[in-house]
N, C-alpha and C positions, 0 to 999 in steps of 0.2 A: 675542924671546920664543919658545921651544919650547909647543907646543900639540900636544895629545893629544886626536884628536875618536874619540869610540866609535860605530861604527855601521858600516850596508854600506848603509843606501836613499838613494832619493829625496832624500829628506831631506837625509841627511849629505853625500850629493854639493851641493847646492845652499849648502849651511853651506860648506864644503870650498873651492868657489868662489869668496865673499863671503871667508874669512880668509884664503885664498890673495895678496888684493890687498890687505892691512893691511902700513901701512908700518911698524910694531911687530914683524910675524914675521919670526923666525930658520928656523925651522924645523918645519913641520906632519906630525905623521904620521896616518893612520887606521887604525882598528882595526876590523873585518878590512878596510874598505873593497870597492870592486869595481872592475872595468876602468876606470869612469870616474875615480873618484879618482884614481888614480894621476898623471892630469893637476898635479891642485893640491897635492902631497904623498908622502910614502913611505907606502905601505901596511906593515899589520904581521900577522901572523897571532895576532892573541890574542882569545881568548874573553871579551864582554864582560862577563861574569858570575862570571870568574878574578878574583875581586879580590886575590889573592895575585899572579896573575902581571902584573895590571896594576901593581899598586906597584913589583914588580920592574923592571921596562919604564920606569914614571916618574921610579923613582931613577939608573937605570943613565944612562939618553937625557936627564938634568936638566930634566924637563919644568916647564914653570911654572902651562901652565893647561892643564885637562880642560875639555872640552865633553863632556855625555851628551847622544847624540843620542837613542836609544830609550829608552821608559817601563819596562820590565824592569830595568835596574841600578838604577833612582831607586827603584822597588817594592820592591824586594829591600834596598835601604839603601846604596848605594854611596858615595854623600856622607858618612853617618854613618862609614863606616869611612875614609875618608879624615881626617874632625875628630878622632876617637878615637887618630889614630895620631901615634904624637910625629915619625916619618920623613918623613909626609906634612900634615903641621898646616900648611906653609907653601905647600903649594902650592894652585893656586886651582881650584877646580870651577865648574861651570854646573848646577845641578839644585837642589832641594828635598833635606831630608831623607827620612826612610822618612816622619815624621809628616806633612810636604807633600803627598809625592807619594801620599797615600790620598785625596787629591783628584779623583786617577784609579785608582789601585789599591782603592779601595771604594767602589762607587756609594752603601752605607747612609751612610758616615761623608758623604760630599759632601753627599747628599742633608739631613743629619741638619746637617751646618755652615751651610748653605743658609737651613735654617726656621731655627738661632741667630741667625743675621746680616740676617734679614728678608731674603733676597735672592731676587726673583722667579723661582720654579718650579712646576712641576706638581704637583698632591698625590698625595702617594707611599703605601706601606708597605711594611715590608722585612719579611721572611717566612722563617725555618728549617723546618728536615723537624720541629721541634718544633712551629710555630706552626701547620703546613700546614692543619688546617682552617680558623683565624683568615683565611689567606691566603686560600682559596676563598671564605670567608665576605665578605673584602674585596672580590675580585675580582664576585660580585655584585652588592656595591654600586655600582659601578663601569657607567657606559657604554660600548659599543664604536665602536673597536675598543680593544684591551685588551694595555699595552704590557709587554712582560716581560723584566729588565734580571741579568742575573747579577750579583752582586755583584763580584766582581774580576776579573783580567785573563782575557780569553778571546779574545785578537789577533781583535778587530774583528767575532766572530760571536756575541757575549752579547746581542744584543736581539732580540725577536720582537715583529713585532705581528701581533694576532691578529684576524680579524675576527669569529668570535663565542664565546661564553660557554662552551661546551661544548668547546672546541679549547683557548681557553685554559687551561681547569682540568689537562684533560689534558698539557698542557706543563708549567704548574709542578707536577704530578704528577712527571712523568720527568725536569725538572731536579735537583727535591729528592732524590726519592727513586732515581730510578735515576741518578745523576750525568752526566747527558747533557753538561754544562758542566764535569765533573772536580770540583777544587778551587773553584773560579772561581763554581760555582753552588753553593755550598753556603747562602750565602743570594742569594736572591730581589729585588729590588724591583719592585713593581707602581705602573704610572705612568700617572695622566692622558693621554691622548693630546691634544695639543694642533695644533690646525689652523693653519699660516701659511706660513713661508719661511724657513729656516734660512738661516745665514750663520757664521763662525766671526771670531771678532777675538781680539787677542792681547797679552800684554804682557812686555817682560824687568822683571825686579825685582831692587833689590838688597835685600828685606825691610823696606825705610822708602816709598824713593819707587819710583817705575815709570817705562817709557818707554812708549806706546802703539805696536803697529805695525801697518802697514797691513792694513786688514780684508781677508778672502777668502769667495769661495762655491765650497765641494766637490761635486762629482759621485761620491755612495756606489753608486748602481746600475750592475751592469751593463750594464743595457741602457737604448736612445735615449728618450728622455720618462720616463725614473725607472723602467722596469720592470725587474725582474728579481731576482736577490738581490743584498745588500749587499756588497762587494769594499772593498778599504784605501785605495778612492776612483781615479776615473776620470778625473780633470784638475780644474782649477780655474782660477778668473778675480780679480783684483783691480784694482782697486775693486769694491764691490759697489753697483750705481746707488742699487739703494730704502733703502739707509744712510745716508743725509743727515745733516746735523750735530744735525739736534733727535734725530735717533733715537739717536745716538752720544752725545750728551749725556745722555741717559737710560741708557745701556749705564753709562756714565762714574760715574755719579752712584745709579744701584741696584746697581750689579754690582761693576761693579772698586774703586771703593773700599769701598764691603763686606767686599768678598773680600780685601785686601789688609790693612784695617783687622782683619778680624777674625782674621787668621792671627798678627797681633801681638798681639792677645786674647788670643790661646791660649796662647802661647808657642811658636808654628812658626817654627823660622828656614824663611826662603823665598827661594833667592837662584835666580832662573833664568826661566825661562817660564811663563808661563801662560797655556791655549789655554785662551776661552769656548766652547762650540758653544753656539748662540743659536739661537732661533725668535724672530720678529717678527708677533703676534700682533694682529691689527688697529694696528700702528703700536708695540704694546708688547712690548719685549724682556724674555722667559723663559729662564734657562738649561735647555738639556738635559741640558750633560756638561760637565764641567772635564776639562780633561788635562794632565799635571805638564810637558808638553816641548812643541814644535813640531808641527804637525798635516803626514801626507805626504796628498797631492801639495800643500796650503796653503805649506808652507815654499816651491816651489819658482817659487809668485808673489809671496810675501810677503817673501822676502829679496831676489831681484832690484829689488826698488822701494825699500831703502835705499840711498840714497847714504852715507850718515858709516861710516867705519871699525868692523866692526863689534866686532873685539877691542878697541878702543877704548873700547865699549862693554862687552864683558867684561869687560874691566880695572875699570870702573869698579862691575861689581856686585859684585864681588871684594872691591875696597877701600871698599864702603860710599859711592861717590863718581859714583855715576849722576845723580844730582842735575846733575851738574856737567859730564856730557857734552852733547853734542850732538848731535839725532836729525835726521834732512834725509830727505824721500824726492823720488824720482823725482814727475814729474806726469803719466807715461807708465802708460797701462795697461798689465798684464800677463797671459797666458793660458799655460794649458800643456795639453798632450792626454795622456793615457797610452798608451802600447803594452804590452800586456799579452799575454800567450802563451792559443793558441786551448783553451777549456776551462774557463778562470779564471772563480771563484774556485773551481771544485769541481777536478776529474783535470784536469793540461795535462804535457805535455812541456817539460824542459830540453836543452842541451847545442844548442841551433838557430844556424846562423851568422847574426850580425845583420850586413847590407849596408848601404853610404849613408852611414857614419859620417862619412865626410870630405867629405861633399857638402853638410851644410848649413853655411853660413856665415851666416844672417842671421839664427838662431833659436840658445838657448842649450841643450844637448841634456845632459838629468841625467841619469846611468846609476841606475835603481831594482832593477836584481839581473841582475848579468853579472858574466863571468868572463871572464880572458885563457887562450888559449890558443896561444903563442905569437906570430906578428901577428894570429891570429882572437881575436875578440870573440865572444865566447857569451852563449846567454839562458841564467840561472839562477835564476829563480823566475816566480813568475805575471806582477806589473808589473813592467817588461822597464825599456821608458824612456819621459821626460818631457819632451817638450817646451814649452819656453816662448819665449814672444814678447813683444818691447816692442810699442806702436804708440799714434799717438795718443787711440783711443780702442778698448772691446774688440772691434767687429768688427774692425779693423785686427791685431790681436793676433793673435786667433782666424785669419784667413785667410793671417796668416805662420804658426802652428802649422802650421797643416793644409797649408801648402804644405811644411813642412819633412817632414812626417809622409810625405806622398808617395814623399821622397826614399831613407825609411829604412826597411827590409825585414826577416822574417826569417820561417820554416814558420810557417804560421797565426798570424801576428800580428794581432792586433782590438785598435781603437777606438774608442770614441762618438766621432761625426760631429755631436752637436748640443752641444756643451760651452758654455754661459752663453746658451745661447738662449733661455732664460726669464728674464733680466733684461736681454738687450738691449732 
């Protein structure tokens, strides 16, 4: 099987990994990929949003199956244009349609299938530059603090929370009205603040049945004990302890078939991932956010812990016959630290040589935005790289991360030092 994975993070390296060792591939390329990929596949230089010049690319190379690995081509409709096309009808994708992925591509429409399907959330309202005094007038009804959610994509920096009344009015002021959030904020949703313990769990679908995959818990702050601003996440741990099977039963049984149930309500075909973000709320799970794809740095514990082939698995959501695979995981915990370039997420420097590459051997090391330049590895965005560790349980994991992290260097590289210290 030829396979076409879109993407350059985290993420796609960790995917990139896991399909690399499918005893079904022929041959993997990634699109644009980064240094690390190149490992598990041939990099390609295509823009993943060319959807002219990816067809070209998938007819020429006889690709058989696409993996999207980022939320932007599933928003924009990529899937859709691949069904629509008689050239490309036969080859197989991983993602939602455009109507899917508004799952994450509009927090109103989520929010809004959420209250259809009875499925446990915060009480919202979603608010245009029409409605804006309605909004204000909500926002007082409202306790704080006072959470405020752009409607569409705004890569990871659409939420505010506010801690009082007078701040927040002033913010959805300047989203609606001075477009602080672009397109992205042109509606609003204002959201209950809910008090617990976020966690993220996930499922691939072939639009009938599901596979469940192992839950994770992200670190969005930048800074150690949750301070600072929100970044594309800081590391993460899997298993998540306080997830026990009665709470995952309740996830199972309010949330995911719900959500899966009600997508076939609708008429959404939905063939691919879907991330929960979850709060656990005195023992009960609320969702926060749906998202049409894999969550980064979650992918980069969450896929190291399946054992079964995982194109195996693709195959089978393709042909409608997930039912019929087989899902196995590891019973080894997993941990990953991020390296991130000094500045992140506001001004940092690229173009830095990263050291140590070849010195870890006992940790699996994801490349999240690097470039080759000739035998040098460069940093090329804010999270740099990802390390993750097996280990019997997650201090064991965490103290191979962080011995690996030691190893690997680059100008002003920064880490959180306490990653899952609040559920060991």
């Amino acid at each position: 099987m030829n396979v076409l994975l879109l993407g350059s993070g985290g993420r796609e390296s960790a995917i990139a990994w896991k399909i690399s060792q499918s005893s079904i591939l022929d041959q993997l390329y990634v699109a644009p990929g980064n240094a690390g990929t190149r490992q598990y596949g041939k990099n390609t230089p295509l823009d993943i949003l060319d959807f002219e010049a990816i067809k070209a690319f998938v007819l020429s190379q006889k690709i058989d199956l696409v993996v999207v690995g980022p939320e932007e081509p599933l928003v924009m409709g990529i899937v859709d244009f691949f069904k629509s096309d008689a050239a490309l009808r036969s080859v197989g994708i991983i993602g939602p349609t455009k109507a899917g992925a508004q799952l994450e591509g509009s927090k109103t429409f989520a929010k809004e299938f959420m209250q259809r399907h009875r499925i446990p959330t915060a009480k919202f309202g979603s608010f245009s530059l029409e409605t804006l005094r309605e909004g204000i007038a909500f926002l007082r009804e409202m306790k704080a603090p006072y959470v405020l959610k752009a409607d569409g994509l705004a890569a990871g920096k659409g939420v505010l929370i506010l801690a009082n009344l007078e701040e927040a009015e002033h913010e959805l002021t300047q989203i609606l009205l001075d477009e602080k959030f672009g397109a992205a904020g042109k509606r609003v949703v204002i959201e209950q603040f809910l008090t617990g313990i976020e966690l993220s769990m996930f499922i691939l679908s072939d639009g009938r049945s599901f596979k469940i995959l192992p839950e994770a818990k992200d670190y969005k702050r930048i800074g150690e004990k949750d301070q600072g601003p929100n970044t594309g996440g800081m590391g993460a741990v899997s298993p998540v302890p306080f997830a026990d099977e009665a709470f995952k039963d309740k996830v199972l049984n309010q949330i995911i078939i719900p959500t899966v149930k009600g997508l076939n309500q609708e008429g959404i075909e939905y063939q691919g991932f879907i991330f929960f973000g979850l709060i656990s709320v005195k023992g009960e799970p609320y969702v926060i956010e749906y998202n049409c794809r894999m969550g980064d740095p979650e992918t980069e514990v969450v896929v190291p812990r399946i054992k079964s082939d995982l194109l195996d698995l693709f195959e089978g959501v393709v042909s409608n016959t997930l039912s019929e695979r087989d899902i196995q995981f590891t019973e080894l915990s997993a941990a990953t630290v991020m390296m991130v370039s000094g500045g992140y997420p506001n001004t940092y420097e690229k173009d830095k040589i990263i050291y140590g590459l070849n010195t870890v051997s006992e940790s699996l090391v994801f490349h999240a935005a690097t470039k080759s330049d000739g035998p040098k590895v460069l940093t090329n965005g804010g999270r740099v790289l990802t390390v993750t560790s097996y280990g019997k349980n997650l201090e064991v994991a965490l103290a191979k991360s962080y011995d690996a992290v030691s190893k690997l260097s680059f100008e002003n590289a920064y880490f959180r030092k306490d990653i899952g210290q609040d559920v060991i």
